[in-house]
N, C-alpha and C positions, 0 to 999 in steps of 0.2 A: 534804416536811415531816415533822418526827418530831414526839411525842410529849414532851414533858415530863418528865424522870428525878420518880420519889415526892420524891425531895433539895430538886428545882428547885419542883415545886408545893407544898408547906413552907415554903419558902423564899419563896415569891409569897406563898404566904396569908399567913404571918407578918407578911410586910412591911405589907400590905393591913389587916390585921386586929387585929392586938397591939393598936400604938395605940388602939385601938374598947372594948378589954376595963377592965374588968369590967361597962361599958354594953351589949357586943353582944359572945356567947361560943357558940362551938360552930363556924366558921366557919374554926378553923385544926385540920391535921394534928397531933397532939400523939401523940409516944413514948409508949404503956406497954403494958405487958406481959401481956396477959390469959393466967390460966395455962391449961395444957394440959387437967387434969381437968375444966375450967368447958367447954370446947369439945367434950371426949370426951363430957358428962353433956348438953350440947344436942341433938349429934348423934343422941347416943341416945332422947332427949326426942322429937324430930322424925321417927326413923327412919331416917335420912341420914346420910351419908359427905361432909363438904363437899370439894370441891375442892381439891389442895393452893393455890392461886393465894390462893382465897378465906382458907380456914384459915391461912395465913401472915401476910394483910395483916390479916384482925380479931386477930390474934395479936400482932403489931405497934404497932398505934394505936390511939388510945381512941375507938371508933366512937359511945360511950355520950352523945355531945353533937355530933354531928357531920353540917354541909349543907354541901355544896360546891354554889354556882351556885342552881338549883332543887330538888336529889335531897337528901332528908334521909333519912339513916340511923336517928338517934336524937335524940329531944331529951328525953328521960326520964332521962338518964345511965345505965342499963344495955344494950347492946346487944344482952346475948346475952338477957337478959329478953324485952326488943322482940323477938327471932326468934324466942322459942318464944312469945311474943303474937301478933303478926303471921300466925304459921304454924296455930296451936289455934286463937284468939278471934276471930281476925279471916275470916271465909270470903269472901275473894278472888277463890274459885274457883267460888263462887255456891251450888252443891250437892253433896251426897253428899261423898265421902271427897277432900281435896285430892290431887292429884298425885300421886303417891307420889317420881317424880323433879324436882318443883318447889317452891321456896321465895320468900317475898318476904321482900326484904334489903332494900326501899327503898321513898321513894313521892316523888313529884315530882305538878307540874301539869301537863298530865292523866296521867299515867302511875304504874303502878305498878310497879315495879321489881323481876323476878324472876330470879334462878338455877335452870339444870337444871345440878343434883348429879351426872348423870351426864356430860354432854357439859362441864362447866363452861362455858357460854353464856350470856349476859344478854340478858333479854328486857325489849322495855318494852312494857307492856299497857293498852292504853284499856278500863279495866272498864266500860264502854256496849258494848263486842265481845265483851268474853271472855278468858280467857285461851288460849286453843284459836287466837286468832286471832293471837296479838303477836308481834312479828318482834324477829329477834336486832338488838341495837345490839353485842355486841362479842362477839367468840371466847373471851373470858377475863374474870374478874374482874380484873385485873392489868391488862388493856388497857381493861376500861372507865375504871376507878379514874384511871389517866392520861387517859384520853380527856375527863375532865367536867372532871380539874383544867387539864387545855390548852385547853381551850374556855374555859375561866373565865379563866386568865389572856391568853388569847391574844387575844379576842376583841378588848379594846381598844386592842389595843395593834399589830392591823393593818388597812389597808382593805378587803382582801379578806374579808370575814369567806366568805363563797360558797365559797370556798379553802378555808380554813380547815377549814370544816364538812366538806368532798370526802377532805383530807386527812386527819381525825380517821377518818372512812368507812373508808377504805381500810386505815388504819393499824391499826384496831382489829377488821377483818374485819366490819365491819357487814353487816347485809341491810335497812338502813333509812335513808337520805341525810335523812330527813326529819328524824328524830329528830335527829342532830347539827346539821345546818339552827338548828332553834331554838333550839339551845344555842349555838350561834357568833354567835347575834342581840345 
């Protein structure tokens, strides 16, 4: 099983979602171009070097209104706002000084969805554990990003969802079968 091209999950949401809009918005992949300086002055904001994987795709697509499946990015319409909120206002990390090599990009149910800036890894975190505890769901931001939009679209559209979920695992370097599990449900 592969992955989903960013083209092919656009192309799902669009189909799924358009229709929906301007009743229900934030739910499809939408082109725009966040500039460079807005990315360079977070960075710096945060302390961090994001990943190029990462830095590409929020550079790319308008994250500023954007949930694929259960993982919401943004629903404030500024994304790069939400990560230097998320990362300053929000203490995730429970105490003292956040990570120095961790960011949260996202938040789902129950999970909170982080980047290490150094390894580019995505972690998903039950903050009832920690973040000290939470295991990688993908090797990359690139292969998460396809991994939640091929579970979304894939899920109904076969029976094996068990598959499905083993598949997205594999594909995307996980160390967590469970996490994709629930998303192929």
């Amino acid at each position: 099983m592969k992955l989903l091209s960013i083209e092919k999950i656009q192309a799902g949401l669009d189909k799924e979602f358009f229709p929906l809009e301007p009743m229900l918005s934030g739910y499809r992949i939408i082109r725009k171009i966040l500039p460079e300086d807005k990315v360079a002055k977070t960075e710096a904001t945060l302390g961090v070097k994001f990943p190029n994987e990462f830095r590409t795709i929020i550079s790319e697509f308008d994250f500023g209104m954007l949930t694929i499946g259960p993982i919401v990015f943004c629903a404030k319409g500024d994304y790069i706002q939400e990560l230097i909120d998320l990362n300053t206002s929000v203490c995730w990390w429970r105490e003292g000084q956040r990570p120095e090599n961790m960011i949260m990009i996202g938040n789902s149910d129950p999970f909170t969805i982080l980047l290490d800036v150094n390894s580019g890894c995505v972690f998903a975190m039950d903050p009832e554990v920690g973040w000290e505890k939470s295991k990688i769901i993908a090797g990359n931001f690139l292969d998460f990003f396809r991994g939640i939009g091929t579970a979304m679209l894939m899920r109904n559209e076969i029976d094996d969802r068990r598959g499905l979920a083993q598949g997205i695992f594999e594909n995307v370097k996980s160390e967590d079968l469970e996490f994709w599990s629930q998303l192929a449900q």
